[in-house]
DSSP file (Angstrom, degrees, kcal/mol; ACC not computed):
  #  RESIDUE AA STRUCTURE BP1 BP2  ACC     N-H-->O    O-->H-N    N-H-->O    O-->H-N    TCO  KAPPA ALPHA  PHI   PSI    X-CA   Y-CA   Z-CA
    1    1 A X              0   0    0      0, 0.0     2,-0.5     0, 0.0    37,-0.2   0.000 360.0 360.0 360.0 131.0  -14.8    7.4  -10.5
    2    2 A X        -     0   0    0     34,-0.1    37,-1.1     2,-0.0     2,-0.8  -0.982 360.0-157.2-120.7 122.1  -12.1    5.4  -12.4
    3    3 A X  B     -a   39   0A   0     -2,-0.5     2,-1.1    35,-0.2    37,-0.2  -0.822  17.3-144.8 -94.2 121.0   -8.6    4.3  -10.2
    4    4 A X        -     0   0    0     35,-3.5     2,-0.3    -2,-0.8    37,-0.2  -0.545  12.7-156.6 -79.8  87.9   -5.8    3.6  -12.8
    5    5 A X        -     0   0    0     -2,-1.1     2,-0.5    35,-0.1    37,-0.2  -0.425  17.0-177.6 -80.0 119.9   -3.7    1.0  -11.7
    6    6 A X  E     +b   42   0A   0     35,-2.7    37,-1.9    -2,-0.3     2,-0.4  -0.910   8.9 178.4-105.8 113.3    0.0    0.5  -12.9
    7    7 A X  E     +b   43   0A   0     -2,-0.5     2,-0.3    35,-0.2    37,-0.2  -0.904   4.6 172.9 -99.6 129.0    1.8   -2.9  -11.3
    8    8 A X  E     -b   44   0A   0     35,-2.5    37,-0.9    -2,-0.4     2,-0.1  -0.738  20.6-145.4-143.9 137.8    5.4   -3.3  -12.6
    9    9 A X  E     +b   45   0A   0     -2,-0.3    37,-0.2    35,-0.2     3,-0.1  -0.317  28.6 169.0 -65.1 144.5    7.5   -6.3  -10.9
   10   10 A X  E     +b   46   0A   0     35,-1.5    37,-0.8    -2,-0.1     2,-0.3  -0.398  59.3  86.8-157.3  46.6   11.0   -5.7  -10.5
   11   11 A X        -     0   0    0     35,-0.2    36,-0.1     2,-0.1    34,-0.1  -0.715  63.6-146.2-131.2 165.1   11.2   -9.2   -8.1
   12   12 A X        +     0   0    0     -2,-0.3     4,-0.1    34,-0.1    34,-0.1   0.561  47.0 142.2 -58.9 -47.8   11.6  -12.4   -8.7
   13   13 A X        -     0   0    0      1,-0.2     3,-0.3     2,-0.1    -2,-0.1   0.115  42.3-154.7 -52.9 111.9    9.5  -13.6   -6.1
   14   14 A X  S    S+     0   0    0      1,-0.2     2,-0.6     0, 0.0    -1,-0.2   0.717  90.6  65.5 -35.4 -27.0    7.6  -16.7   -7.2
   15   15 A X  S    S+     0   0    0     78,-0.0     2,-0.6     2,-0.0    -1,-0.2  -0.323  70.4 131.0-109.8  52.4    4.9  -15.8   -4.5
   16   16 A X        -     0   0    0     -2,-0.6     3,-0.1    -3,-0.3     2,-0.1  -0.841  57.9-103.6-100.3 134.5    3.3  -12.2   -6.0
   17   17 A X        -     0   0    0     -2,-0.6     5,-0.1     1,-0.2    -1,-0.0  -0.290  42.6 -87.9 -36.9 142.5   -0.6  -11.5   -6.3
   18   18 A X     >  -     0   0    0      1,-0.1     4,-1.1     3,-0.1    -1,-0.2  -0.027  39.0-124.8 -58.9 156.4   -2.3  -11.6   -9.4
   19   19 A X  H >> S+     0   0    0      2,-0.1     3,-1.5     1,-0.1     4,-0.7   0.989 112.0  61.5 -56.4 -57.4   -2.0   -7.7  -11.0
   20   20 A X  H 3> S+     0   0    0      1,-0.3     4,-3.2     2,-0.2    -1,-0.1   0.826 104.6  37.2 -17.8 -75.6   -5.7   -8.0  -11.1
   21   21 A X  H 3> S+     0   0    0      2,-0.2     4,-1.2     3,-0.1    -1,-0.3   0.685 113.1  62.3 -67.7 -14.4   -6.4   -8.4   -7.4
   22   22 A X  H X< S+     0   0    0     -3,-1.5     3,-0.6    -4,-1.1    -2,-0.2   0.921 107.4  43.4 -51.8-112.7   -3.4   -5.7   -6.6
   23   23 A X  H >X S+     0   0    0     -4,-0.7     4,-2.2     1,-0.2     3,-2.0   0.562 108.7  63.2 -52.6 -50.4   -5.3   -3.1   -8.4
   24   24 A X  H >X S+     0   0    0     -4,-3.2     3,-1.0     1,-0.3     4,-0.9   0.801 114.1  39.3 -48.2 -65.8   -9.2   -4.4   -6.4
   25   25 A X  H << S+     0   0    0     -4,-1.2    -1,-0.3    -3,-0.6    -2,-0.2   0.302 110.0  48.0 -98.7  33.6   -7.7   -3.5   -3.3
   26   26 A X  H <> S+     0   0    0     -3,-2.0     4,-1.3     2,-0.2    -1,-0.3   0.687 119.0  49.9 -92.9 -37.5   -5.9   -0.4   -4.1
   27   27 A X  H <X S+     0   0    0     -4,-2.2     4,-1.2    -3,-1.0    -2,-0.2   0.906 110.9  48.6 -66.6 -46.3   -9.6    0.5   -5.9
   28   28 A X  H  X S+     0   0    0     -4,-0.9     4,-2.1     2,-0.2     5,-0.3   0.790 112.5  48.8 -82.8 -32.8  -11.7   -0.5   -2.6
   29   29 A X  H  4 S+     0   0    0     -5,-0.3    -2,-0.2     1,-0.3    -1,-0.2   0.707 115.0  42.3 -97.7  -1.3   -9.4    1.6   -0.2
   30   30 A X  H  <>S+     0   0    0     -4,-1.3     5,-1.5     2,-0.1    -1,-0.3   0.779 112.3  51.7 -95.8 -25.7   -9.6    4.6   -2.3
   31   31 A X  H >X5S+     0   0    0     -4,-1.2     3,-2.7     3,-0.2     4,-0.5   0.980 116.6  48.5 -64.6 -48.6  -13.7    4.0   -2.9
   32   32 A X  T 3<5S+     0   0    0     -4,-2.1    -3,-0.1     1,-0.3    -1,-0.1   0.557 101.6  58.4 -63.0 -14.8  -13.6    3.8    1.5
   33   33 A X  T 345S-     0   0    0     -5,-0.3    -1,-0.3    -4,-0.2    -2,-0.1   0.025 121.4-110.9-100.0  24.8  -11.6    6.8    2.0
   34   34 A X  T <45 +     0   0    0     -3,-2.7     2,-0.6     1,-0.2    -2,-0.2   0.872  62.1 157.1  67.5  35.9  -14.5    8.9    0.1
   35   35 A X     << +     0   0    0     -5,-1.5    -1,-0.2    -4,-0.5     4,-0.1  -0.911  11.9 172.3-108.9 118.0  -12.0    9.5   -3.0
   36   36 A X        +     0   0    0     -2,-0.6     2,-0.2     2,-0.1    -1,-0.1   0.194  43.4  98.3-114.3  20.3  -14.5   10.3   -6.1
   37   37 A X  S    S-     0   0    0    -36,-0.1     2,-1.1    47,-0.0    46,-0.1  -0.679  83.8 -98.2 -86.1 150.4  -11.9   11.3   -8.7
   38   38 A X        -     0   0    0     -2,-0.2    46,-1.5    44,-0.2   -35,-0.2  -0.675  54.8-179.3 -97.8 129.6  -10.4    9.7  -11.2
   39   39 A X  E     -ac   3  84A   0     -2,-1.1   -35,-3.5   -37,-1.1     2,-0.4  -0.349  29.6-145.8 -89.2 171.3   -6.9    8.4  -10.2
   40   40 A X  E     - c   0  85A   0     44,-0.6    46,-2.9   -37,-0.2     2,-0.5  -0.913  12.3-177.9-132.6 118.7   -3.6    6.7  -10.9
   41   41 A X  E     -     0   0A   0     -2,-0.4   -35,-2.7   -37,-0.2     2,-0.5  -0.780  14.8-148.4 -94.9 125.0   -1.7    4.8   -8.6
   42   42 A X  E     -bc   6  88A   0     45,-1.6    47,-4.1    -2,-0.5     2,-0.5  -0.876  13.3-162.5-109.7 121.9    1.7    3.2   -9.6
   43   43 A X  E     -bc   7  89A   0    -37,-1.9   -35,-2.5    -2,-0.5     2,-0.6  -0.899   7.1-173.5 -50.0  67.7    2.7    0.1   -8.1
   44   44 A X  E     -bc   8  90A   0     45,-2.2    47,-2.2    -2,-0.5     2,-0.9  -0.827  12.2-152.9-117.9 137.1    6.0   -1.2   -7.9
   45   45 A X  E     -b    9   0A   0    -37,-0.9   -35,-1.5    -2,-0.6    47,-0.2  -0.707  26.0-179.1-108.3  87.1    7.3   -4.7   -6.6
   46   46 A X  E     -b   10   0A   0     -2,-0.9    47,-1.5    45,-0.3    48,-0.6  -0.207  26.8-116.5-102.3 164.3   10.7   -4.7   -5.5
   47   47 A X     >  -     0   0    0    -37,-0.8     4,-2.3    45,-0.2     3,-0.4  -0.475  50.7 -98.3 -72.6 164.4   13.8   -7.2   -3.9
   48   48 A X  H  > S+     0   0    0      1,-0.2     4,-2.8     2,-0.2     5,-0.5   0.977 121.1  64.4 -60.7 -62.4   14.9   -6.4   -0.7
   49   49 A X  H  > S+     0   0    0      1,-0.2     4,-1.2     2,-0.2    -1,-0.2   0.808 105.3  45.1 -59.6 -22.7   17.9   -4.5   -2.0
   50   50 A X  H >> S+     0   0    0     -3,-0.4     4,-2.0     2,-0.2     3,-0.7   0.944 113.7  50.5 -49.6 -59.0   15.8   -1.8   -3.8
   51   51 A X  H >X S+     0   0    0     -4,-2.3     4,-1.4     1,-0.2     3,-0.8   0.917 106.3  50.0 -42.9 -54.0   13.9   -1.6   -1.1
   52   52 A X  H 3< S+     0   0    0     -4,-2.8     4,-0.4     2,-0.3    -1,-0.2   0.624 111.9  50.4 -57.7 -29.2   16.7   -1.1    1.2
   53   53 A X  H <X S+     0   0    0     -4,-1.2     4,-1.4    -3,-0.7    -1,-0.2   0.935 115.6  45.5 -53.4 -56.1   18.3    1.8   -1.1
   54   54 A X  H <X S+     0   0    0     -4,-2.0     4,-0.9    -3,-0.8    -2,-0.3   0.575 109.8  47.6 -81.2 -28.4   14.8    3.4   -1.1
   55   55 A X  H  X S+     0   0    0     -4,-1.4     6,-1.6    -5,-0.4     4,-0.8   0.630 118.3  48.7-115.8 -26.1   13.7    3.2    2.9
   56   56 A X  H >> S+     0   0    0     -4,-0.4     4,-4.2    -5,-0.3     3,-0.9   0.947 115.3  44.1 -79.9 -30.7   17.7    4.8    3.7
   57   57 A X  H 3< S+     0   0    0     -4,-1.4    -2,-0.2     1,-0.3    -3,-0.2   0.741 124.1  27.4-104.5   0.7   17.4    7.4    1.3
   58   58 A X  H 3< S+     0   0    0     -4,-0.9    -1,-0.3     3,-0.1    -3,-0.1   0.045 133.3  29.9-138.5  36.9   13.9    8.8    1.9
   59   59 A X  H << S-     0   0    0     -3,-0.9    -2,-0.2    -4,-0.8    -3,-0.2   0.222  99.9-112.3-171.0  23.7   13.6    8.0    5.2
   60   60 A X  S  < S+     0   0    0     -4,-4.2     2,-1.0     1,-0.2    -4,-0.2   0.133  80.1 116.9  97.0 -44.4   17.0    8.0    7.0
   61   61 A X        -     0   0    0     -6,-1.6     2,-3.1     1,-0.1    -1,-0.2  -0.601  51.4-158.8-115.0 127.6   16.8    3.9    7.6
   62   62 A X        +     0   0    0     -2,-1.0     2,-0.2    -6,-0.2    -1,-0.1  -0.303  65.1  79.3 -85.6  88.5   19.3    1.6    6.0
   63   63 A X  S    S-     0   0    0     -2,-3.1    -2,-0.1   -11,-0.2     2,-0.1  -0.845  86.9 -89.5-164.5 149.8   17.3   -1.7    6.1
   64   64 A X        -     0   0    0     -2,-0.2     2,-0.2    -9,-0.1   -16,-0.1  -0.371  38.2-150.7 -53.6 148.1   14.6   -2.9    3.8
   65   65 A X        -     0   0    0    -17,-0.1    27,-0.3    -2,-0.1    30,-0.3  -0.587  19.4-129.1-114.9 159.7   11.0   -2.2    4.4
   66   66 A X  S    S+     0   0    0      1,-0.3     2,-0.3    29,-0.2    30,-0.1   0.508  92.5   0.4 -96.4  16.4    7.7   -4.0    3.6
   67   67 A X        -     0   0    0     24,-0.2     2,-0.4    93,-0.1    -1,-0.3  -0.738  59.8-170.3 178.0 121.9    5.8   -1.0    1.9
   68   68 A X  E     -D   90   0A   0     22,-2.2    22,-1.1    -2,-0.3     2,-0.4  -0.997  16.9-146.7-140.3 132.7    7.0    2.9    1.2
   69   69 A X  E     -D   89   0A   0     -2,-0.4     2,-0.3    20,-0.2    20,-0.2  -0.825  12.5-171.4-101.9 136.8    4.4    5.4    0.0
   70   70 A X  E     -D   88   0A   0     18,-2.3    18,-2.4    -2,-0.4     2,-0.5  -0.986  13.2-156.9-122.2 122.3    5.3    8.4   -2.5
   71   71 A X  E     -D   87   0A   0     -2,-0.3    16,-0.3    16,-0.3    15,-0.1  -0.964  18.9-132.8-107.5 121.4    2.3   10.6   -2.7
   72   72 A X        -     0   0    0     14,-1.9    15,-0.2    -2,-0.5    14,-0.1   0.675  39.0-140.0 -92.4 -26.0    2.7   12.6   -6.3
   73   73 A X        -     0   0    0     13,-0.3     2,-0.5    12,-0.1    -1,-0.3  -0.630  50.6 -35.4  92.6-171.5    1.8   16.2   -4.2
   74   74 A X        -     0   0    0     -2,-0.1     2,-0.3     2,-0.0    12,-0.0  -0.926  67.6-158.6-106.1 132.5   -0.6   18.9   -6.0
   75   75 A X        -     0   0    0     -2,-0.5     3,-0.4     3,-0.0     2,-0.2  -0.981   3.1-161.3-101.7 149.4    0.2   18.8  -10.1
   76   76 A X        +     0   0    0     -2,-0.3     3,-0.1     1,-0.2    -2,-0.0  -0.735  64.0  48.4-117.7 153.7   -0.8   21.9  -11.8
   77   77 A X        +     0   0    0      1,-0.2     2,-0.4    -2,-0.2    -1,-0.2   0.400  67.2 145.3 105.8   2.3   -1.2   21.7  -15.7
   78   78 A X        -     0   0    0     -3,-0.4    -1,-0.2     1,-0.1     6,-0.0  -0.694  55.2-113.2 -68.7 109.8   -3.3   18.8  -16.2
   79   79 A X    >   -     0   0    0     -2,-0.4     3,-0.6     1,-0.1    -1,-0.1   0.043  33.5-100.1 -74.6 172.2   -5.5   19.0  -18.8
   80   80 A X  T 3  S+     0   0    0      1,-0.2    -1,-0.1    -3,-0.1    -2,-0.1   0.897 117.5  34.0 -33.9 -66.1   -9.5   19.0  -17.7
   81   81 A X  T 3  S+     0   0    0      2,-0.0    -1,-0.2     0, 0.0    -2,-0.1   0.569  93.6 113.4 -76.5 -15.2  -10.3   15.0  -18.5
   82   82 A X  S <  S-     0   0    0     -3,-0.6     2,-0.3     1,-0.1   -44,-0.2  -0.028  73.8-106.6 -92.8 168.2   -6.9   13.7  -17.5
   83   83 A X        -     0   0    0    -46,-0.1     2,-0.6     1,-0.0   -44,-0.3  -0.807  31.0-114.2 -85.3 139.2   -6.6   11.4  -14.4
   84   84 A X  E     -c   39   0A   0    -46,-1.5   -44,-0.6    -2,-0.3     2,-0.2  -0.647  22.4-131.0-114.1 111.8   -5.0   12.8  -11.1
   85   85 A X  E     -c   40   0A   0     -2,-0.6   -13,-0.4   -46,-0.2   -44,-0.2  -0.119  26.9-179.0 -51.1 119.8   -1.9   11.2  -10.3
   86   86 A X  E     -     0   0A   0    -46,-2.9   -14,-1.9     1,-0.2   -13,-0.3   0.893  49.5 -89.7-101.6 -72.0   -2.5   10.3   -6.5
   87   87 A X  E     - D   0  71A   0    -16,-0.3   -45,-1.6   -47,-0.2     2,-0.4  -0.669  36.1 -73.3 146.8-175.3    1.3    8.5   -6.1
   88   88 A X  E     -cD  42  70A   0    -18,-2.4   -18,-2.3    -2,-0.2     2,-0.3  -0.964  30.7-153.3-124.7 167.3    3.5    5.4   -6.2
   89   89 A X  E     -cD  43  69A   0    -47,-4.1   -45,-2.2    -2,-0.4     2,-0.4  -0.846   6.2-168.3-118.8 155.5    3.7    2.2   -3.8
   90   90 A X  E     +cD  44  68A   0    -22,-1.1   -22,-2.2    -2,-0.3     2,-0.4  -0.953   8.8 175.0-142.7 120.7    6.5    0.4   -3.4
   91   91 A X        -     0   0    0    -47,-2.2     2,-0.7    -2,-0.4   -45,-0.3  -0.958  21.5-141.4-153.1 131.9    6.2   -2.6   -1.7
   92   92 A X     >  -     0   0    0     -2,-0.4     4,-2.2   -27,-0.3   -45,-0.2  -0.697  13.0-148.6-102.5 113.1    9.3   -5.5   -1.2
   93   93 A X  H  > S+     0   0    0    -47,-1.5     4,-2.1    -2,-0.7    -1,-0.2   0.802  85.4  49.8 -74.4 -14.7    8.0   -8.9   -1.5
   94   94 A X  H  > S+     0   0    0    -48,-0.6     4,-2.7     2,-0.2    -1,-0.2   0.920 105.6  52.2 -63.5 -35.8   10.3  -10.6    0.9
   95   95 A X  H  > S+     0   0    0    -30,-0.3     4,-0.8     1,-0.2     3,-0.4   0.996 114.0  48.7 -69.0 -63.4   10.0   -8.5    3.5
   96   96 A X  H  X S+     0   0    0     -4,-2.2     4,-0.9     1,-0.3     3,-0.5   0.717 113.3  47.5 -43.8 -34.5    6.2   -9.2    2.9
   97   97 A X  H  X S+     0   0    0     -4,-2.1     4,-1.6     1,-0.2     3,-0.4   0.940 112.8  46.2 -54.9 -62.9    6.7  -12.8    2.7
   98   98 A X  H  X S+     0   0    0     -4,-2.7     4,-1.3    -3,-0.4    -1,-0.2   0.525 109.9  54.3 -29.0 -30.5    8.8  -13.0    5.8
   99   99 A X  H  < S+     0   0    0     -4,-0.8     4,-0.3    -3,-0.5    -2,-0.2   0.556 107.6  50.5-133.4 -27.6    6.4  -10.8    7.7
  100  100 A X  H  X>S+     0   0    0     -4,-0.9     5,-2.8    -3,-0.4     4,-0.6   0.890 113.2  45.0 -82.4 -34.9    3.4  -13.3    6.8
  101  101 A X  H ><5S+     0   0    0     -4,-1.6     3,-1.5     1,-0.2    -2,-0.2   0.994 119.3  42.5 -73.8 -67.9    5.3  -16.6    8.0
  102  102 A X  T 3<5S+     0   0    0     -4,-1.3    -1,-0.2     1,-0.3    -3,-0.2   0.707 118.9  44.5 -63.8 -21.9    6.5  -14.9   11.2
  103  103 A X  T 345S-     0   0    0     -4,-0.3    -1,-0.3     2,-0.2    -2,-0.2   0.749 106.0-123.2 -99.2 -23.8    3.0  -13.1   11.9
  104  104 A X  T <<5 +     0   0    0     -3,-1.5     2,-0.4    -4,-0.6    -3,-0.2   0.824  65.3 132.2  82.0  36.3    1.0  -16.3   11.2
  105  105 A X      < -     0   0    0     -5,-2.8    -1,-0.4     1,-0.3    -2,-0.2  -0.949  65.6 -82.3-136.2 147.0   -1.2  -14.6    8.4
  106  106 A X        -     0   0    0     -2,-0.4    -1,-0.3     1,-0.1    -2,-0.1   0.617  22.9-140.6  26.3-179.0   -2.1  -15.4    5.2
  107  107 A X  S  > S+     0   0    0     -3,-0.1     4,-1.8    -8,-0.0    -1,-0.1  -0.035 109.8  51.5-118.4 -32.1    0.4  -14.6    2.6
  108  108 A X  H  > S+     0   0    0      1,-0.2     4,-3.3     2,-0.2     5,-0.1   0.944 115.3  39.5 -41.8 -65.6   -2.9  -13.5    0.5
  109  109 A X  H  > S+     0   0    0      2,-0.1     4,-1.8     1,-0.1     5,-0.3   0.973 111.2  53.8 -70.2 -42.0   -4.3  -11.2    3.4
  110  110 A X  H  > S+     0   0    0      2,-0.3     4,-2.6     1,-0.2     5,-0.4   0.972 112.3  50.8 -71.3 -52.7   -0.5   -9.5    4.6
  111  111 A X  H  X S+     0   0    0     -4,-1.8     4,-3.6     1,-0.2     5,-0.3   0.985 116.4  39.9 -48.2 -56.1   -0.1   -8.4    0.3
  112  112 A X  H  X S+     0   0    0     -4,-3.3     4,-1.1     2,-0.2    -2,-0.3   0.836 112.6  55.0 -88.1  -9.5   -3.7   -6.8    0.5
  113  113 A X  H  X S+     0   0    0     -4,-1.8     4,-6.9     3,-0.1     5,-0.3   0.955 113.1  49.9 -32.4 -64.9   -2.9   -5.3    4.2
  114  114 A X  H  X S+     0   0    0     -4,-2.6     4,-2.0    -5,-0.3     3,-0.3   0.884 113.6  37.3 -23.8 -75.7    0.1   -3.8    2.4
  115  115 A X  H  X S+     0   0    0     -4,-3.6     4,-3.6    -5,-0.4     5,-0.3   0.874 112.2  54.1 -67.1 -47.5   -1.3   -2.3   -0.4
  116  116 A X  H  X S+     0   0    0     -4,-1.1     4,-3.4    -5,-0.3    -1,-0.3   0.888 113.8  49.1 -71.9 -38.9   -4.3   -1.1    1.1
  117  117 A X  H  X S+     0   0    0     -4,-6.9     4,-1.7    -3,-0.3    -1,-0.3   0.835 108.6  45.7 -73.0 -18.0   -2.0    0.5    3.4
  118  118 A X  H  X S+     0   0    0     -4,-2.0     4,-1.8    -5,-0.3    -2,-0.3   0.768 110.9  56.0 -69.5 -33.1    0.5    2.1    1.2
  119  119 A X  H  X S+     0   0    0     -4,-3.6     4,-0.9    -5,-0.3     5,-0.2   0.981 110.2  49.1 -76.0 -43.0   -2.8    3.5   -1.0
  120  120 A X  H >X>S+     0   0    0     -4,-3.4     5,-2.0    -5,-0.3     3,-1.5   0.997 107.2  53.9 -59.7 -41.5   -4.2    5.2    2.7
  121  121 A X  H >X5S+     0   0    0     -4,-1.7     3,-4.8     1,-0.3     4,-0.7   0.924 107.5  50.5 -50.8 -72.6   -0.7    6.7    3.2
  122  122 A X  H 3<5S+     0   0    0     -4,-1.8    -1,-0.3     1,-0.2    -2,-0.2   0.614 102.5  62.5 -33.9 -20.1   -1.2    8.2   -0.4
  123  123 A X  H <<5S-     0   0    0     -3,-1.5    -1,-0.2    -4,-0.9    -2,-0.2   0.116 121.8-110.4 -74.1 -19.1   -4.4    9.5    0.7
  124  124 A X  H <<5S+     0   0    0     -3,-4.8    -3,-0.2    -4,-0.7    -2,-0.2   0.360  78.1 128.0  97.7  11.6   -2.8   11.4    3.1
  125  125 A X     << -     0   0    0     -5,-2.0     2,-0.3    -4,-0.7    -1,-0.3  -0.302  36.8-178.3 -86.6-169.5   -4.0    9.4    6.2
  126  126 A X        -     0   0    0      6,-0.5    10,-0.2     3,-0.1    11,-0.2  -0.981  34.4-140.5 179.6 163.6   -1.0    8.1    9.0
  127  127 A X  S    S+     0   0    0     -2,-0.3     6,-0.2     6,-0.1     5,-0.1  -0.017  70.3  97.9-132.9  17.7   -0.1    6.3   12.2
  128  128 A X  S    S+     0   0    0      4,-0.1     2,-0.8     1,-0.1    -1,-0.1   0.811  86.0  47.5-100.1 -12.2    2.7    8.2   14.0
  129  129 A X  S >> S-     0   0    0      1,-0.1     3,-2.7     2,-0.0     4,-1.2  -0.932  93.9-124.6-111.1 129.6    0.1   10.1   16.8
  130  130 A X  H 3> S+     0   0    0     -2,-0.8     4,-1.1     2,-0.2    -1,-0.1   0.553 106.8  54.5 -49.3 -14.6   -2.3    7.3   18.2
  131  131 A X  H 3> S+     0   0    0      2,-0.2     4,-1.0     3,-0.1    -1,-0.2   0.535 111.2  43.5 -88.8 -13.1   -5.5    9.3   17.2
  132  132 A X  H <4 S+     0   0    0     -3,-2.7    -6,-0.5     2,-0.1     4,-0.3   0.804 111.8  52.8 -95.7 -15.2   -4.4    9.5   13.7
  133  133 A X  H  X>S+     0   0    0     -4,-1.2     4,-1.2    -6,-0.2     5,-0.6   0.834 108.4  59.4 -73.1 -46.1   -3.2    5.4   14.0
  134  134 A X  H  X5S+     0   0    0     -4,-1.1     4,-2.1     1,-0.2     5,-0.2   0.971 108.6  44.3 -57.1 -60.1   -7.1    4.9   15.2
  135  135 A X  H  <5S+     0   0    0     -4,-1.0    -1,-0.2     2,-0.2    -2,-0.2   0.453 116.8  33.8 -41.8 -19.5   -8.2    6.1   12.3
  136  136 A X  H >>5S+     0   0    0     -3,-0.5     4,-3.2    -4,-0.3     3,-0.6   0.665 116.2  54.5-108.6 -51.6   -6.4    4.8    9.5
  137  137 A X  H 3X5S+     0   0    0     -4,-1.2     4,-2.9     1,-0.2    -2,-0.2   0.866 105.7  58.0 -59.5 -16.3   -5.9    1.4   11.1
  138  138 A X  H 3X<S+     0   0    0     -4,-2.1     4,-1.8    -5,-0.6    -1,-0.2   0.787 108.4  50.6 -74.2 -20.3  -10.1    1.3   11.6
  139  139 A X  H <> S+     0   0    0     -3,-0.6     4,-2.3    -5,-0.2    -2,-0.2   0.761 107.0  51.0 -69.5 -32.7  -10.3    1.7    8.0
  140  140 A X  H >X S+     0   0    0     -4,-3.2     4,-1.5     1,-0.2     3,-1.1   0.990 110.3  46.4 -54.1 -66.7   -8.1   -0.7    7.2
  141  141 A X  H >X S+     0   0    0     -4,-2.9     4,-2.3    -5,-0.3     3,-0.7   0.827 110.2  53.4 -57.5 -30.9   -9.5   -2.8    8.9
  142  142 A X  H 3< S+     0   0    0     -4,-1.8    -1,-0.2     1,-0.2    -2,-0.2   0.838 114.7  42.9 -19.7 -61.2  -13.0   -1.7    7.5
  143  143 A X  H <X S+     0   0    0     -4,-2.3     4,-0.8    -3,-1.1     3,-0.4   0.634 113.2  58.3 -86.2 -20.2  -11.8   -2.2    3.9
  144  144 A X  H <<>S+     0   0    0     -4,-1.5     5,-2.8    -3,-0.7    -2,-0.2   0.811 101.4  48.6 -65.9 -38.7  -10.1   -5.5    4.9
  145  145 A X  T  <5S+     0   0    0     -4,-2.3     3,-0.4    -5,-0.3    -1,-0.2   0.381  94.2  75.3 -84.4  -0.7  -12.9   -7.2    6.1
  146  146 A X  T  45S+     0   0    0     -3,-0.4    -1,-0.2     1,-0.2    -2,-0.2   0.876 104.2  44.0 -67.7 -55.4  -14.8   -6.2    2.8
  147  147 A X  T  <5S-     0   0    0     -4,-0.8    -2,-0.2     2,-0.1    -1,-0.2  -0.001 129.0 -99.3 -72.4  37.7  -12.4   -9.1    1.3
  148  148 A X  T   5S+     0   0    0     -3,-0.4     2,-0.4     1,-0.2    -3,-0.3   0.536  80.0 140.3  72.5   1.2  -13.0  -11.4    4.1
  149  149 A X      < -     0   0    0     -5,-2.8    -1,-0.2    -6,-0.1     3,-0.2  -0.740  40.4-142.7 -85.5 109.9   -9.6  -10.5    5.8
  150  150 A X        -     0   0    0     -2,-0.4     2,-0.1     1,-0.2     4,-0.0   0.130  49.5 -42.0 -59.6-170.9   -9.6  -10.2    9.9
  151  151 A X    >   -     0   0    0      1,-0.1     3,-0.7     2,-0.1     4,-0.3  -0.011  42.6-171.8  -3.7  95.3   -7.9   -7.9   12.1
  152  152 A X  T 3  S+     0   0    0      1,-0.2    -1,-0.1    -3,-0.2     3,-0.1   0.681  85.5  56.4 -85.2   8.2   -4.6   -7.5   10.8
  153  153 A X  T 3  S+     0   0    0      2,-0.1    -1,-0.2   -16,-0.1     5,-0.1   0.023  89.2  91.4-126.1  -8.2   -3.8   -5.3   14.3
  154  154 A X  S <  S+     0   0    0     -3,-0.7    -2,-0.1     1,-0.1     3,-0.1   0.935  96.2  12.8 -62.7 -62.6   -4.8   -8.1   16.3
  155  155 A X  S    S+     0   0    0     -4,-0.3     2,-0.3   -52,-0.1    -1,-0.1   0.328 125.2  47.1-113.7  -7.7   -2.1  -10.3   17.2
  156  156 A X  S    S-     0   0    0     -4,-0.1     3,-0.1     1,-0.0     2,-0.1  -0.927  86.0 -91.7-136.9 166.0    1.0   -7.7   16.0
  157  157 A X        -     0   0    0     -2,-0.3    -3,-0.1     1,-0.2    -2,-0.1  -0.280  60.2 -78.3 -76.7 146.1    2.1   -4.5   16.3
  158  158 A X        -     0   0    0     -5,-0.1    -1,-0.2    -2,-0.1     2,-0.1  -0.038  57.1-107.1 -57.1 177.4    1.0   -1.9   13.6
  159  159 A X              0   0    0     -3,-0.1    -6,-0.0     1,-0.0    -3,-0.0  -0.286 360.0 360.0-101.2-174.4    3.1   -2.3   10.5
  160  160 A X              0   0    0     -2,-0.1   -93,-0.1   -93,-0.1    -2,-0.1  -0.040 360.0 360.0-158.3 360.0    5.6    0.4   10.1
C-alpha cells in the first residue's frame, strides 16, 4: 500500500511542519483505519481568508476554520495501476496556531491532530452523533499516541 502525499502552501506562516512529517501522519491514519490501497491525498495550507471563503461556501459558515475535508467521491475510469484519489485537506495555519496557544498544546501535536483528523474525515469516519464521535476520536487518539501525542480530547472540546 503506497499513500501519495501532495502538500502545497498557500500561507505565509513561519510556523508550518516539515512536508515530510505532514505526509507520516496522513500515512499512519490511513494504515489505522485498515485502508490497503494505494492513495492520494492533497494537502493544502491556507491564510485565514481562504479558509474563511471555503468553510462559508461549503458549509454555510462565514468564519475561518482550522481543517475542511473534501473527500474525492467514487471515480470511475481509472486505469488498473493508477492510485485512488481519496480527497483534499485544507487546513488554515493560524487558526491552528491560535488553537494550540489557547489549548495549551504543542504546536507540533495540534498540526498532526489536524491532519490526522482531516485524513479520517476523508475516510468517511465523523463526529456529529456521539457513537460515531467515540469512534473516530478513539482512533485518533490511537494513531496519535503512535507519535508520542496524548489525548488531544482531554482538556478541550472535540475540534469542529
Amino acid at each position: 500500500m503506497t499513500v501519495h502525499v501532495d502538500v502545497e502552501i498557500a500561507s505565509d506562516s513561519a510556523t508550518l511542519p516539515p512536508v515530510d512529517e505532514i505526509a507520516r501522519w496522513l500515512r499512519r491514519a490511513v494504515v489505522a483505519a485498515g485502508r490497503d490501497s494505494d492513495l492520494e491525498i492533497s494537502v493544502r495550507v491556507v491564510d485565514e481568508a481562504e479558509m474563511q471563503e471555503l468553510n462559508r461556501d461549503f458549509r454555510g459558515q462565514d468564519k475561518p476554520t482550522n481543517v475542511l475535508s473534501f473527500p474525492a467521491g467514487d471515480i470511475r475510469g481509472l486505469p488498473p495501476d493508477a492510485s485512488t484519489p481519496l480527497g483534499d485537506i485544507v487546513v488554515c495555519a493560524a487558526v491552528v496556531d491560535s488553537e494550540a496557544v489557547q489549548q495549551g498544546k504543542s504546536l507540533g501535536d495540534h498540526w498532526a491532530h489536524m491532519l490526522v483528523h482531516g485524513t479520517l474525515h476523508l475516510l468517511g469516519f465523523d463526529h456529529v452523533a456521539a457513537a460515531d464521535a467515540e469512534i473516530m476520536e478513539g482512533l485518533e487518539m490511537r494513531i496519535l499516541s503512535d507519535f508520542g501525542i496524548s489525548n488531544p480530547y482531554k482538556e478541550s472540546p472535540r475540534e469542529t
